[in-house]
DRENDO-1510 file (C-alpha; in Angstrom, 1 decimal, always signed):
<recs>
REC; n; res; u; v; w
REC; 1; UNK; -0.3; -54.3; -61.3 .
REC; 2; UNK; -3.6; -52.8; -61.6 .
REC; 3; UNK; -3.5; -52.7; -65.8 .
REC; 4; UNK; -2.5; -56.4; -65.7 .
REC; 5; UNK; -5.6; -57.3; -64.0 .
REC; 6; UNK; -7.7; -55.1; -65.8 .
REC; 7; UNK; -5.9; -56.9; -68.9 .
REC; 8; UNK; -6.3; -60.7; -68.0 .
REC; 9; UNK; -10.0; -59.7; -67.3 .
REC; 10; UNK; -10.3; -58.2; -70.6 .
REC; 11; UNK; -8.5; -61.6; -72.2 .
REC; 12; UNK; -11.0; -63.9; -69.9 .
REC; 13; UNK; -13.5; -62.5; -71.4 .
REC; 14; UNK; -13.4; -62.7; -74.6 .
REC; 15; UNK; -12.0; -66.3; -74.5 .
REC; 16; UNK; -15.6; -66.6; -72.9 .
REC; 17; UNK; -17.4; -65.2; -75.8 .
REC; 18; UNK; -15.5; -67.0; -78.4 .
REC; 19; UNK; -15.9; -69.7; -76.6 .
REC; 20; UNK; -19.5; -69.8; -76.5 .
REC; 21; UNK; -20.0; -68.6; -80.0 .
REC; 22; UNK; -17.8; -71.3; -81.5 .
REC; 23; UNK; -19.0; -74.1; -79.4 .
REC; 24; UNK; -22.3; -73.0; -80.1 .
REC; 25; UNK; -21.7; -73.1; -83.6 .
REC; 26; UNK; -19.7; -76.2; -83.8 .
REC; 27; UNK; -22.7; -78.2; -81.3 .
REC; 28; UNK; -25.1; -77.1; -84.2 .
REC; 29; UNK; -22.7; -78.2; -86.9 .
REC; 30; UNK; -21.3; -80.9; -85.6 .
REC; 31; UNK; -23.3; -81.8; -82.7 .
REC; 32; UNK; -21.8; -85.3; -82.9 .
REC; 33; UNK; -18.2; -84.8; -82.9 .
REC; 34; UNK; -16.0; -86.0; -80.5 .
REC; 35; UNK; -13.4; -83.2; -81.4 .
REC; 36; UNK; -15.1; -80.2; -81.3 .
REC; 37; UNK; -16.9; -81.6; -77.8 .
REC; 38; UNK; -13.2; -82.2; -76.4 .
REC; 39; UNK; -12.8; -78.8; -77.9 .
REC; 40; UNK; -15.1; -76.6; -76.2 .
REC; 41; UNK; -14.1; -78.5; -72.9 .
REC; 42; UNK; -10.9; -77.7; -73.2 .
REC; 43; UNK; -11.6; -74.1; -74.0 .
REC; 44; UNK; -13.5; -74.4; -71.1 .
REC; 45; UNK; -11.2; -75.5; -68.8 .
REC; 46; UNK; -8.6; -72.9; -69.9 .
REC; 47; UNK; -11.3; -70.2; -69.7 .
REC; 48; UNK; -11.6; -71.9; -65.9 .
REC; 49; UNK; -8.1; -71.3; -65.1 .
REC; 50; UNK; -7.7; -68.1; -66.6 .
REC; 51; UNK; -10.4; -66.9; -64.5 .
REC; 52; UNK; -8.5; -68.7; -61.6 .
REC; 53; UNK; -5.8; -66.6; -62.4 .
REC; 54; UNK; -7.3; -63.5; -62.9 .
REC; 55; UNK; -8.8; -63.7; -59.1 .
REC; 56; UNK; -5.3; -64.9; -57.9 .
REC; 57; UNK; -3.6; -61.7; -59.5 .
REC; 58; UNK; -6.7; -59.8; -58.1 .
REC; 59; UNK; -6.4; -61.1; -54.8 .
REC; 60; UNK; -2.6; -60.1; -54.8 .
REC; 61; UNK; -3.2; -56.9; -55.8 .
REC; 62; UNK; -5.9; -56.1; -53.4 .
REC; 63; UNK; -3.8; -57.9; -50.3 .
REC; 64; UNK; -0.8; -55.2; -51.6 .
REC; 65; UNK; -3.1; -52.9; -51.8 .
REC; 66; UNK; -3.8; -53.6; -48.1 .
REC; 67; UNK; -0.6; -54.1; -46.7 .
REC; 68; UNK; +0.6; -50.6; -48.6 .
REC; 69; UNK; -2.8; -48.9; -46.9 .
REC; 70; UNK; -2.2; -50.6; -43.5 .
REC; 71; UNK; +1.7; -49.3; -44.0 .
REC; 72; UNK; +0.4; -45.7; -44.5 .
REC; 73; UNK; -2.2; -45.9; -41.9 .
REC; 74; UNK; +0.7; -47.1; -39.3 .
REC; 75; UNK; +3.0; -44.5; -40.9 .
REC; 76; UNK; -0.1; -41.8; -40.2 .
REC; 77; UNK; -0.4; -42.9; -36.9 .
REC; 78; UNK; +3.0; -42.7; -36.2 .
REC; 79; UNK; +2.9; -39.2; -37.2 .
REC; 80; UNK; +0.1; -38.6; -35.2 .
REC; 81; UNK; +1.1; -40.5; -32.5 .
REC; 82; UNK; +4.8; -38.1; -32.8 .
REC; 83; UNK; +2.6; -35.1; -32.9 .
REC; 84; UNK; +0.3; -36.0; -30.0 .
REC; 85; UNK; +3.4; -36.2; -27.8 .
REC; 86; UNK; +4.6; -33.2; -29.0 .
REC; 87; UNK; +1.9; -31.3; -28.5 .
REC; 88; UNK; +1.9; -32.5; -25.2 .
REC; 89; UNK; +5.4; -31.9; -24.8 .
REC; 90; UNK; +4.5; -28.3; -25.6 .
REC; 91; UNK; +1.3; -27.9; -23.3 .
REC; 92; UNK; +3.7; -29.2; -20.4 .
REC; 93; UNK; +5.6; -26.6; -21.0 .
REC; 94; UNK; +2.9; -23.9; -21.3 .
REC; 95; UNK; +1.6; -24.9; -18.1 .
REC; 96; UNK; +4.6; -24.7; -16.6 .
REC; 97; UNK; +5.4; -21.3; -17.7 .
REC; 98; UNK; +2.3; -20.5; -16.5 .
REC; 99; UNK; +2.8; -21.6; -13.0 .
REC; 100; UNK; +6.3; -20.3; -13.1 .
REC; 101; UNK; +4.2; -16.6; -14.1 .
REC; 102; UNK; +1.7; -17.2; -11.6 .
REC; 103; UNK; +4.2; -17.9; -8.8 .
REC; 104; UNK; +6.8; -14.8; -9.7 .
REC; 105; UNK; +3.3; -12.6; -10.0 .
REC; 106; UNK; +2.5; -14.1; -6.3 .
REC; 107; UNK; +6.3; -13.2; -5.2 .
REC; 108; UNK; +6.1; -9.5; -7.2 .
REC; 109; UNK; +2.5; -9.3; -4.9 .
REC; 110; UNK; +3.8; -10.3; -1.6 .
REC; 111; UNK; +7.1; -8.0; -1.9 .
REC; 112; UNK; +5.2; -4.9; -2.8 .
REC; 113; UNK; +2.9; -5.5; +0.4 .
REC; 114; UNK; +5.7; -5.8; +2.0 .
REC; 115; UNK; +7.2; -2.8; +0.8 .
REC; 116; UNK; +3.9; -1.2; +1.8 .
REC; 117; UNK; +3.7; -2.2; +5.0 .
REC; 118; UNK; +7.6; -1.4; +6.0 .
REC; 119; UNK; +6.4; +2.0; +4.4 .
REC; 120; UNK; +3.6; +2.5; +6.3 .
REC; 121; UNK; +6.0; +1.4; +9.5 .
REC; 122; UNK; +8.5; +3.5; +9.0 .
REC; 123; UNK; +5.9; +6.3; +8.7 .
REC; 124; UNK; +4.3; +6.0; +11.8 .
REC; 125; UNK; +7.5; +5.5; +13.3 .
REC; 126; UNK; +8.3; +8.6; +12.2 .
REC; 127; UNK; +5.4; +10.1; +12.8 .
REC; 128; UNK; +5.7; +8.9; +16.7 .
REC; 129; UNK; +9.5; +10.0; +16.8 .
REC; 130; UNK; +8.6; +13.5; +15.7 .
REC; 131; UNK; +5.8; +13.9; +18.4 .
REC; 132; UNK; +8.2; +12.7; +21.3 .
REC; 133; UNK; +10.8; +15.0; +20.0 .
REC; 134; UNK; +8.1; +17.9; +19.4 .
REC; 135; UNK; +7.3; +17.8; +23.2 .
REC; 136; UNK; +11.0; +18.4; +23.8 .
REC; 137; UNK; +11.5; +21.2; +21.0 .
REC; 138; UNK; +11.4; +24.7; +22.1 .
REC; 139; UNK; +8.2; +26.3; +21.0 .
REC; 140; UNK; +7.7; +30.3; +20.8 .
REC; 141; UNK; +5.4; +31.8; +23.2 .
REC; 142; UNK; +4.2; +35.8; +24.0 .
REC; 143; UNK; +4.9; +36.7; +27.6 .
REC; 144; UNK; +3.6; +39.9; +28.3 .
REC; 145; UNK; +4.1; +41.0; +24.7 .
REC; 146; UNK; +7.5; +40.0; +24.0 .
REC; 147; UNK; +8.0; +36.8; +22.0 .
REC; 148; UNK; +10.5; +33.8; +23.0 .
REC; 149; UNK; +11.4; +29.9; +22.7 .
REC; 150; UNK; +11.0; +28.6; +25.3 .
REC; 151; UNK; +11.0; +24.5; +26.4 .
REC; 152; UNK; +7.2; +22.7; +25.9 .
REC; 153; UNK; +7.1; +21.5; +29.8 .
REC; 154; UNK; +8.1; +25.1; +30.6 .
REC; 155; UNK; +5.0; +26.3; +28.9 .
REC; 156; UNK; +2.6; +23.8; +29.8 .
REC; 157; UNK; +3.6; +25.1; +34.0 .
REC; 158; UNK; +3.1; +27.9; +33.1 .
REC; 159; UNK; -0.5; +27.8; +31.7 .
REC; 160; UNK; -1.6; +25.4; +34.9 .
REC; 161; UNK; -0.7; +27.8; +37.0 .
REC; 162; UNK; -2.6; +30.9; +35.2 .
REC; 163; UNK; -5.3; +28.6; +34.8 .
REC; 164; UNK; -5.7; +28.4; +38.8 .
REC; 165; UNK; -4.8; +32.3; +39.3 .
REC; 166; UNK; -7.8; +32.7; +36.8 .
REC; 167; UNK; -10.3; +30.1; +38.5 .
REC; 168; UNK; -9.5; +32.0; +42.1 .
REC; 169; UNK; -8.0; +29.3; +43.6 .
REC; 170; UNK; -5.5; +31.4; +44.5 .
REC; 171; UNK; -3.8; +28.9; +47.2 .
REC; 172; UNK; -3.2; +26.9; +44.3 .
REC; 173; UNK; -1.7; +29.4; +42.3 .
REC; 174; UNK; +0.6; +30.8; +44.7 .
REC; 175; UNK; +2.1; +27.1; +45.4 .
REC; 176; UNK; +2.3; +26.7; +41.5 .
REC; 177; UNK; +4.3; +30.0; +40.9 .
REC; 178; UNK; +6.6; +29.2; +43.5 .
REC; 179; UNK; +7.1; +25.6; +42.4 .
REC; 180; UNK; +7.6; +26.9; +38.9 .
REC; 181; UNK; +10.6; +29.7; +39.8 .
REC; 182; UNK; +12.3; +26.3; +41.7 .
REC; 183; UNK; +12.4; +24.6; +38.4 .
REC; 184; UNK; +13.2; +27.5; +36.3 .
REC; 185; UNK; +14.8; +29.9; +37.8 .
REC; 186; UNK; +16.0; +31.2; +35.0 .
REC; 187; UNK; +13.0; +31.2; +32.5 .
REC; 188; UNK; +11.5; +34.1; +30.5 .
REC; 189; UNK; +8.7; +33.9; +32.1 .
REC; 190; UNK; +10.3; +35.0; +35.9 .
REC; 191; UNK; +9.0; +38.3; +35.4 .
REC; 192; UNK; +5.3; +37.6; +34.8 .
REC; 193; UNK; +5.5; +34.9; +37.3 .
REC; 194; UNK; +7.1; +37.2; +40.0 .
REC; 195; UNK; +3.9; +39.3; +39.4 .
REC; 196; UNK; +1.2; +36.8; +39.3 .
REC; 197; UNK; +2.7; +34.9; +42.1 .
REC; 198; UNK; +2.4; +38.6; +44.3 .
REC; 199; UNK; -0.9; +38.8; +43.4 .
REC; 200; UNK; -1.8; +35.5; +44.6 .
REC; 201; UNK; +0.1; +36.2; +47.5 .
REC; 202; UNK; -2.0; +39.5; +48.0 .
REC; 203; UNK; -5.1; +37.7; +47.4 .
REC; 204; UNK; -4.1; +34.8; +50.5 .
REC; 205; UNK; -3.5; +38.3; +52.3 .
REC; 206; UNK; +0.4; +37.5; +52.5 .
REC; 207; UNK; +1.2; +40.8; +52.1 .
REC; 208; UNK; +4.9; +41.6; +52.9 .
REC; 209; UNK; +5.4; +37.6; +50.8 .
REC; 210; UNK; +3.6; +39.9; +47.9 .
REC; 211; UNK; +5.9; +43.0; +49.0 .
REC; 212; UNK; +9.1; +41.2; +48.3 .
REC; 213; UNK; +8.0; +39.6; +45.0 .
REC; 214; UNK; +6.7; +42.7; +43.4 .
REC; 215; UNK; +10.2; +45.0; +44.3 .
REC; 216; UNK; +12.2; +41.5; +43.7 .
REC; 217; UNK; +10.2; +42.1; +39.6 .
REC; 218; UNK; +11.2; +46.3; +40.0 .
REC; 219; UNK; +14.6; +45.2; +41.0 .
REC; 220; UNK; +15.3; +42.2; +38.3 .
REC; 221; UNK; +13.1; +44.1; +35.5 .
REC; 222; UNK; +12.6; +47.5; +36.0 .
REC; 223; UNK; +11.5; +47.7; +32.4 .
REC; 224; UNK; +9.0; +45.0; +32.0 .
REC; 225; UNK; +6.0; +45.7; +30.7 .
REC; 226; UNK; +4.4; +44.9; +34.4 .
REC; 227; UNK; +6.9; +46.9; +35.8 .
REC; 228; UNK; +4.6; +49.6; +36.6 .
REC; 229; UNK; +1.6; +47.3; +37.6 .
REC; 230; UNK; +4.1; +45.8; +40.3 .
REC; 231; UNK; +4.5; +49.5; +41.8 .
REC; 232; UNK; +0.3; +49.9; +41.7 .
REC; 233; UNK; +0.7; +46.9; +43.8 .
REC; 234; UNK; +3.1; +47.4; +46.0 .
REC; 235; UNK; +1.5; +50.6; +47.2 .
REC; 236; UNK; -1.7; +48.4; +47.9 .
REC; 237; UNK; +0.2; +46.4; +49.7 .
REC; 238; UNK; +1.3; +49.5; +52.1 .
REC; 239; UNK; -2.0; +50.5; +52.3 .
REC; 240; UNK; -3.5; +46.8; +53.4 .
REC; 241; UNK; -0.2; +47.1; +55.7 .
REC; 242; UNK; -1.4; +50.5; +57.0 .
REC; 243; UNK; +1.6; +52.4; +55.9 .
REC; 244; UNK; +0.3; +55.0; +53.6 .
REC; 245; UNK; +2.9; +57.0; +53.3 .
REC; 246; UNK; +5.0; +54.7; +51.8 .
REC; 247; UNK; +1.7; +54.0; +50.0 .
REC; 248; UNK; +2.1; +57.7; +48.7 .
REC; 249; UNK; +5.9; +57.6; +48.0 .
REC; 250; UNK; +5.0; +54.6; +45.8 .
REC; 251; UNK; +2.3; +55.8; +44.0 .
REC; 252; UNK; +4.5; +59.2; +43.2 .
REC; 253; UNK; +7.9; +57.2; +42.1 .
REC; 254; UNK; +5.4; +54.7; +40.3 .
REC; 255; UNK; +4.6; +58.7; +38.5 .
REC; 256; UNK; +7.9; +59.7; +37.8 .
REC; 257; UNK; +9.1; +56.1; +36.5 .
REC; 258; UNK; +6.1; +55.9; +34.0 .
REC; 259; UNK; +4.3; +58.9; +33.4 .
REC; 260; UNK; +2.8; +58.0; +29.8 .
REC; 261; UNK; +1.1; +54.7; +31.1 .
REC; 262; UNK; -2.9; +53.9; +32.1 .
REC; 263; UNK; -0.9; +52.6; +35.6 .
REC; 264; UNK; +0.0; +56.3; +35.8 .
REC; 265; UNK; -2.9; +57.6; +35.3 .
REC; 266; UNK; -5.0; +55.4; +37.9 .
REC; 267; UNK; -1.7; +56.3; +40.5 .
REC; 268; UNK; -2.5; +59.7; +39.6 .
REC; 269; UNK; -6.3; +59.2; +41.1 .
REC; 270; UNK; -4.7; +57.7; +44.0 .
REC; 271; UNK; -2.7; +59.9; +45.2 .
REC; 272; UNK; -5.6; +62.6; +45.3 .
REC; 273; UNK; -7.6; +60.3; +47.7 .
REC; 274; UNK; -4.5; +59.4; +49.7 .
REC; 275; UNK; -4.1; +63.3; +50.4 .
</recs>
């Protein structure tokens, strides 16, 4: 379409020019003939309507011209229009997935602090179950040099009532003792108590209370490390009760019974003043 146009505008103009060039000729030759005036208008009138046809054909052209432009430019947008919702399409998605990550991150977040915390209750669960039962395990203890298990409340009598003995309240102590052999009458610790409760006794000047307790340890444990202590004791008990003979007697079985202890040594010392 475009190389006819250019072609009719080509043929236009040279009808023009020959036009011209003859008529001018002929108007100088024949400047007074009909013919060649009817001539040149005719020429003119067809140069007239060739030009009339040459804008016609260029008009066409152009308005195909548009219409195939305006085609491609709705095509285009079409395409863009396609991709614009498919790009949106696709950031829908993305955004999605993103709130999808964001709310299993949250979940993942919330469980582990969960998990923590459970932890962390169970611990000090654990934690407070193990103290309770701890107060109700046996725990080892030294009594007078000889080690033994013995109950945590058991203990913890004990050590109140040494605790008075040593601060001289020795009314105290001597209820404390007693109380404690009516509770465990069985315990490990009878022995020492036997002799800590005599000396309490001795020191509220109940001296034949003391005298039973101390042979009561000599008769239950004659080979406890107080054992000789409680004789030392018993024969100051005679002698607060005035009887020192039996003070004597004591003093030389207490002797006999242990001759390789300090005890023995300090009845020993006795016995020479008692004479």
């Amino acid at each position: 379409m475009t190389q006819a146009v250019l072609g009719l505008k080509k043929s236009g103009l040279a009808l023009l020019l020959f036009a011209v060039f003859w008529g001018g000729s002929a108007q100088a030759a024949l400047f007074g003939d009909d013919e060649a005036r009817r001539a040149i208008l005719d020429l003119r009138q067809r140069l007239e309507q060739a030009q009339t046809a040459n804008r016609a054909l260029m008009d066409q052209a152009a308005q195909q011209q548009t219409q195939q432009i305006a085609q491609l430019t709705q095509q285009h947008n079409q395409s863009l229009g396609q991709l614009r919702s498919a790009l949106l399409d696709l950031q829908t998605q993305i955004d999605k997935l993103r709130a999808d990550l964001a709310q299993s991150l949250g979940a993942q977040e919330r469980l582990a602090r969960d998990v923590t915390e459970v932890q962390l209750r169970q611990k000090d669960s654990l934690s407070s179950v193990d103290d309770r039962l701890r107060r109700f395990e046996p725990v080892k203890v030294s009594v007078d040099g000889r080690e033994a298990m013995v109950e945590p409340a058991e203990k913890a009598d004990f050590d109140r009532s040494m605790a008075l003995f040593r601060q001289g309240d020795f009314p105290g102590a001597q209820a404390a003792f007693a109380g404690f052999l009516n509770r465990y009458p069985t315990s490990v610790y009878k022995p020492s108590v036997l002799f800590w409760l005599g000396n309490a006794q001795y020191a509220n000047k109940a001296y034949r209370e003391a005298l039973a307790n101390f042979q009561r340890l000599l008769t239950e444990s004659p080979t406890h490390p107080r054992a000789a202590e409680a004789m030392l004791a018993i024969s100051n008990v005679h002698v607060e009760l005035k009887d020192l003979k039996a003070a004597r007697k004591t003093l030389e079985d207490l002797v006999k019974a242990y001759p390789a202890t300090e005890t023995a040594a300090t009845a020993r010392e006795r016995l020479s003043r008692l004479r």
